[in-house]
C-alpha positions, 0 to 999 in steps of 0.5 A, a space after each residue: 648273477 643278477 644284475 640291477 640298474 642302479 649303479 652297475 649293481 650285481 648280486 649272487 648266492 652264496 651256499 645256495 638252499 642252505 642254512 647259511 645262505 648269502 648273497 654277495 654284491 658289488 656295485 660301482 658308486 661314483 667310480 669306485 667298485 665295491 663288494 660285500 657280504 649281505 646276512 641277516 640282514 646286515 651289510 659287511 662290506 669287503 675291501 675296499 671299506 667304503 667307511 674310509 673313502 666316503 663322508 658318513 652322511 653319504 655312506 649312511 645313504 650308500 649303505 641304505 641303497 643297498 639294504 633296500 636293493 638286497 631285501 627287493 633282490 631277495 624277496 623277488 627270488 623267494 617264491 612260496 608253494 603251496 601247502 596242499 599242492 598235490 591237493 584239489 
C-alpha cells in the first residue's frame, strides 16, 4: 500500500496487470476516514458517503484532492518500455 502525506492517504490495486484494474483508497479528512474505489477516472466512494457528512462546496474540494492524488499515483506507477529493447 503506498502511503502519501496528504491527509494519512493510502492506495492499493486491485486485480492488479488486469483489464479491470482498480486502485482502492482511504484517507482521513478532518477525522473522519474514508474509502473508495478509483476506475476510469471516476471516484466512488465506500461507506461512509462523505456527500452525507460534509457541505458540497467542501466535498467538491475533497473529491478534486483526491482526483489529483490518484491520477499522480498512477501515473507514477506507470512505467514505459521500450519498443525495441532487445535492439541496439
Amino acid at each position: 500500500m503506498t502511503h502519501h502525506v496528504y491527509q494519512d492517504f493510502k492506495v492499493k490495486p486491485l486485480f492488479e496487470d488486469q483489464f479491470h484494474e482498480r486502485h482502492q483508497f482511504e484517507l482521513n479528512h478532518e477525522g473522519d476516514s474514508y474509502q473508495g474505489i478509483f476506475h476510469n477516472e471516476e471516484i466512488h466512494w465506500l461507506h461512509p458517503q462523505p456527500k452525507h457528512q460534509l457541505e458540497e462546496d467542501d466535498l467538491q474540494d475533497l473529491e478534486s484532492k483526491v482526483y489529483d492524488l490518484m491520477t499522480n499515483h498512477i501515473n507514477q506507477d506507470f512505467q514505459v518500455k521500450p519498443l525495441f529493447e532487445d535492439q541496439q
